[in-house]
MIKETI-906229 format. One record per residue (C-alpha): residue in three letters; x, y, z. Coordinates in steps of 0.25 Angstrom, whole numbers, plus 2048, in hexadecimal, padded with zeros to 3 digits. Example, Ala and Ser with C-alpha at 12.3 -4.5 7.8 and 13.67 -1.06 7.14 Angstrom:
+-----+-----+-----+-----+
! res !   x !   y !   z !
+-----+-----+-----+-----+
! ALA ! 831 ! 7EE ! 81F !
! SER ! 837 ! 7FC ! 81D !
+-----+-----+-----+-----+
END
This chain:
+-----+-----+-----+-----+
! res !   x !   y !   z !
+-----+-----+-----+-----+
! UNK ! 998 ! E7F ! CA4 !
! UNK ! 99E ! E8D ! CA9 !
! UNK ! 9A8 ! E94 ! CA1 !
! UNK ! 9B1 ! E98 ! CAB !
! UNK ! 9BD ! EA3 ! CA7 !
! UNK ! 9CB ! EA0 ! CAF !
! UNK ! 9D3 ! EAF ! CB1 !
! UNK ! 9E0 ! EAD ! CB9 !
! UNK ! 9E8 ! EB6 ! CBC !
! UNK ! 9EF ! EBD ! CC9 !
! UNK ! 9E4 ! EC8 ! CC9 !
! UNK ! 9F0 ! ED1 ! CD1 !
! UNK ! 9E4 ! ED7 ! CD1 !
! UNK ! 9D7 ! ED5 ! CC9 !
! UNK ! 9D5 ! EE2 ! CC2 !
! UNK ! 9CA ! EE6 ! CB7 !
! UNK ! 9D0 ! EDF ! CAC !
! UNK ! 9CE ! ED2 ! CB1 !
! UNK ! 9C0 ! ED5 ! CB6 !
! UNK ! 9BB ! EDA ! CA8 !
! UNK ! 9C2 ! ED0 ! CA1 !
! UNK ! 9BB ! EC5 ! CA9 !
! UNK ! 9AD ! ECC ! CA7 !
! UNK ! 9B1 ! ECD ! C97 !
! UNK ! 9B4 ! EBD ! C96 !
! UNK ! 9A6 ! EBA ! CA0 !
! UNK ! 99E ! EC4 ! C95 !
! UNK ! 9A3 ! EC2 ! C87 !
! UNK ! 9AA ! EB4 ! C88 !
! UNK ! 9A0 ! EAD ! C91 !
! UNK ! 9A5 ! EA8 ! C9D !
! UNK ! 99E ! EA5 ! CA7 !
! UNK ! 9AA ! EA8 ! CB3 !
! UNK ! 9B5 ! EAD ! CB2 !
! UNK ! 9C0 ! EA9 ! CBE !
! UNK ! 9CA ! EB3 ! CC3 !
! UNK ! 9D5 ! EA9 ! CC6 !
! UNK ! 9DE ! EB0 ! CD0 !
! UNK ! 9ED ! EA9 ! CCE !
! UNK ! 9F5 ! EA8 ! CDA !
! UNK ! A01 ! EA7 ! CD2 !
! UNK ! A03 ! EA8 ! CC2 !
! UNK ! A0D ! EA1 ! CBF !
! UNK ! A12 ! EAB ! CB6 !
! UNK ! A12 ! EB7 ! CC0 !
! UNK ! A17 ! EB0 ! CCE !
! UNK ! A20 ! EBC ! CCF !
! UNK ! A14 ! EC6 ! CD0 !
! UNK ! A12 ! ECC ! CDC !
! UNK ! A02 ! EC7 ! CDE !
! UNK ! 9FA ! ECB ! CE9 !
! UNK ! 9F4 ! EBF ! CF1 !
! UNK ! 9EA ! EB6 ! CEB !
! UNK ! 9DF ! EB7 ! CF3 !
! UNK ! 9DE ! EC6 ! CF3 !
! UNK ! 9E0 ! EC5 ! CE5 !
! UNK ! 9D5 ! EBB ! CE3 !
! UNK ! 9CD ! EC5 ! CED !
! UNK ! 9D1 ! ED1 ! CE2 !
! UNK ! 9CB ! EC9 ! CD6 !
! UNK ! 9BF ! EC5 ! CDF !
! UNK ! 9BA ! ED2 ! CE1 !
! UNK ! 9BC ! ED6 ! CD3 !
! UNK ! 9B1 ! ECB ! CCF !
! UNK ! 9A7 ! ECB ! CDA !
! UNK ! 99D ! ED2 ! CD0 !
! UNK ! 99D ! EC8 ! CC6 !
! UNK ! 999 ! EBB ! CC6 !
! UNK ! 9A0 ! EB5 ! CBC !
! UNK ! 9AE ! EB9 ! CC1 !
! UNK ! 9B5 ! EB0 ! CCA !
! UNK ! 9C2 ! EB4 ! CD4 !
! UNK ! 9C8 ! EA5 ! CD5 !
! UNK ! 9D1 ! EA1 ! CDD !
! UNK ! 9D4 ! E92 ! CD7 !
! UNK ! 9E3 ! E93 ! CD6 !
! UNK ! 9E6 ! E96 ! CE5 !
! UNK ! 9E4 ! E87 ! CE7 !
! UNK ! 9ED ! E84 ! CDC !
! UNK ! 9FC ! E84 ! CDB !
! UNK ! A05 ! E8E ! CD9 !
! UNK ! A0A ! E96 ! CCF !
! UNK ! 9FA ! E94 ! CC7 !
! UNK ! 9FB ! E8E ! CBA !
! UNK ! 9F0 ! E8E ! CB3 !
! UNK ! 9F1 ! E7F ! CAE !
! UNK ! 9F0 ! E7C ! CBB !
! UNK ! 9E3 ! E84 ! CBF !
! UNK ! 9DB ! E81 ! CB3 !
! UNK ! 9DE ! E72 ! CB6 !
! UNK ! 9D7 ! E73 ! CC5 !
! UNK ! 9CC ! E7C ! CBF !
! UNK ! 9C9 ! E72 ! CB7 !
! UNK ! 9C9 ! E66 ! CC0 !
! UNK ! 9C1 ! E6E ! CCA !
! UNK ! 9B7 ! E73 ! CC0 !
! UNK ! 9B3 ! E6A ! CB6 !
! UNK ! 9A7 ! E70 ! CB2 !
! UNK ! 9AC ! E7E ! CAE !
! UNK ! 9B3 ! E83 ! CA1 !
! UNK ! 9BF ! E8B ! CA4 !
! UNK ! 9C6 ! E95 ! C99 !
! UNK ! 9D2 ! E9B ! C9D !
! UNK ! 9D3 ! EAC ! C9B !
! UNK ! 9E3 ! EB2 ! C9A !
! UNK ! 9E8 ! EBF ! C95 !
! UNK ! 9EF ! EC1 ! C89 !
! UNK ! 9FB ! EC2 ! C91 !
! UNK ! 9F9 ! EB5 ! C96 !
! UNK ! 9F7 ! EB0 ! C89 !
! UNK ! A04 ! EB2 ! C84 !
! UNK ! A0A ! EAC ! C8F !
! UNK ! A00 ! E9F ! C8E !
! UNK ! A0A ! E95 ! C87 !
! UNK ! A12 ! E97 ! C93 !
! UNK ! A07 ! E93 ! C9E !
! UNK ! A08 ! E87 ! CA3 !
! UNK ! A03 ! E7A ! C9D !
! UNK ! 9FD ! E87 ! C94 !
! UNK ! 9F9 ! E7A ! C89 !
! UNK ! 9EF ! E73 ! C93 !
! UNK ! 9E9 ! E81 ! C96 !
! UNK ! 9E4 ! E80 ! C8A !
! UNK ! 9DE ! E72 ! C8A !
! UNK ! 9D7 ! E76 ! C96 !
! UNK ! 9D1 ! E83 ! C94 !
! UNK ! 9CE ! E8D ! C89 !
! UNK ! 9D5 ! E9B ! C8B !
! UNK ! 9D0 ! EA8 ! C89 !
! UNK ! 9DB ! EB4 ! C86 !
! UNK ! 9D8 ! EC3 ! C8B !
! UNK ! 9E0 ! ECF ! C84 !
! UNK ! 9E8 ! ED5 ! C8D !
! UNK ! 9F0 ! EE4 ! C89 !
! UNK ! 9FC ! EE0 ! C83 !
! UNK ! 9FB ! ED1 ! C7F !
! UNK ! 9F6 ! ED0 ! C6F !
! UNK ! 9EF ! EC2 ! C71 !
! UNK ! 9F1 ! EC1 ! C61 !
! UNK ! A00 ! EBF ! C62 !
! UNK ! 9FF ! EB1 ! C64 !
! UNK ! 9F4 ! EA6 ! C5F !
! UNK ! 9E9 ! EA1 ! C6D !
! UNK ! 9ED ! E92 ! C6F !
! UNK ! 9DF ! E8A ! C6E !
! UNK ! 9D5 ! E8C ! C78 !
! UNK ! 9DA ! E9C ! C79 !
! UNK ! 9D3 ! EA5 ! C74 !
! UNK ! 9D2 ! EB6 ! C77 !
! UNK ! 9C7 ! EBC ! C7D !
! UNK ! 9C3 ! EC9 ! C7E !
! UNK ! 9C5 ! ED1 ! C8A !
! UNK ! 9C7 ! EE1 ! C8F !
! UNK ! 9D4 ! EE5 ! C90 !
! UNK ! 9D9 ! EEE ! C9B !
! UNK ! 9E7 ! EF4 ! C9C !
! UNK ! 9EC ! EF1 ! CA8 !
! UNK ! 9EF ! EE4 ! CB0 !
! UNK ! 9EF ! EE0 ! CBE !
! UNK ! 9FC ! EE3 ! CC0 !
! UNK ! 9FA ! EF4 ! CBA !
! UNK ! 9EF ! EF3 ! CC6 !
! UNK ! 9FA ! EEF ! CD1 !
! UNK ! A02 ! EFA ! CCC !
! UNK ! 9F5 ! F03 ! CCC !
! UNK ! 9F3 ! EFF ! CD9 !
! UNK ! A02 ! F01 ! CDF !
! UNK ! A03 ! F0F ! CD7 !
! UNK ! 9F5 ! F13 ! CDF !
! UNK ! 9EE ! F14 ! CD2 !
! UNK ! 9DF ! F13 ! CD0 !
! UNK ! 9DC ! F05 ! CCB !
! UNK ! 9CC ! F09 ! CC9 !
! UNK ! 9CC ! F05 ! CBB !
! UNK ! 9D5 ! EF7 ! CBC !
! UNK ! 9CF ! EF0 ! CC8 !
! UNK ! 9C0 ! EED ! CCC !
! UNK ! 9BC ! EF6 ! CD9 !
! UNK ! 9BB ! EEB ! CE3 !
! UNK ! 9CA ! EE8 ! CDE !
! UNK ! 9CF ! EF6 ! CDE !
! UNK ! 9C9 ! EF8 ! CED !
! UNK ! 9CC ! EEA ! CF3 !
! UNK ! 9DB ! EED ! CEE !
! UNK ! 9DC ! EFC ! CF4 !
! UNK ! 9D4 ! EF6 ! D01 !
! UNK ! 9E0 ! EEC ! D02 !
! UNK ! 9EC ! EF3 ! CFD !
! UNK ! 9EE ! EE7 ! CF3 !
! UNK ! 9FA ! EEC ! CE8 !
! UNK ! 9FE ! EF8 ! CEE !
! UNK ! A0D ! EF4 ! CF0 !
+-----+-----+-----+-----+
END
């Protein structure tokens, strides 16, 4: 049975962070995939200003084409909107039964947790792994069963510092794989 790692997120856009933490939790936690799960809408960001879904999908797939084991997924475009994650797992499940799913949030989202919707049954469905983010102490509060931390890189900036990057005209060299970076200047993407 593959192991297969779920990261959702907005990836407005994918940047370094996301790639080395996803190549971090294939190394040293053993997974087999890990599953860049584009969100068409968070429900706790529909006020953001997102840039379409395929071309962000199209972002996270050119950030992975070199590795096997990472995945740019586009699952919850068939699903309704705003994407909870209750509702995901649940069709993940039901459509593959012979893989073992573990959720992977940020610090961030962590804190937020007992706030997500049907956040209980999550639980009872998958395990979670949590990743340090800058900011977020995951020892300020006890993991709920089935959490647990993982080790991960931390990088000090977010996908949002790379839009502003990008508006000011800034060199985003360090924070987004080249393919990225180029397909993003090629199509003006972020620039206003």
């Amino acid at each position: 049975m593959k192991t297969i790692g779920l990261f959702g997120g907005s990836f407005n856009p994918i940047h370094n962070g996301h790639i080395a933490l996803a190549k971090q939790l294939c190394d040293a936690e053993g997974l087999d995939e890990l599953w860049f799960m584009v969100s068409p809408m968070n429900p706790f960001k529909q006020n953001q200003e997102l840039l379409e879904d395929k071309k962000r999908l199209e972002l996270v797939e050119l950030a992975v084409q070199d590795d096997p084991r990472l995945v740019a997924c586009d699952f919850e475009f068939s699903l309704p909107k705003p994407s909870y994650t209750y509702h995901t797992l649940k069709a993940l499940l039901k459509e593959h039964p012979d893989k073992k799913f573990i959720l992977i949030i940020g610090g961030d989202n962590w804190l937020s947790f007992p706030h997500w919707y049907k956040h209980k049954e999550i639980l009872e469905m998958v395990n979670v792994w949590v990743y340090p983010r800058p900011g977020y102490d995951l020892t300020e509060k006890k993991l709920e069963e089935g959490m647990r931390v993982v080790q991960a890189p931390l990088f000090n900036f977010s996908s949002t510092d790379v839009r502003n990057a990008i508006r000011k005209g800034q060199d985003t060299s360090e924070m987004l794989p080249e393919m990225v970076k180029n397909k993003i200047q090629q199509d003006k993407l972020y620039s206003r």
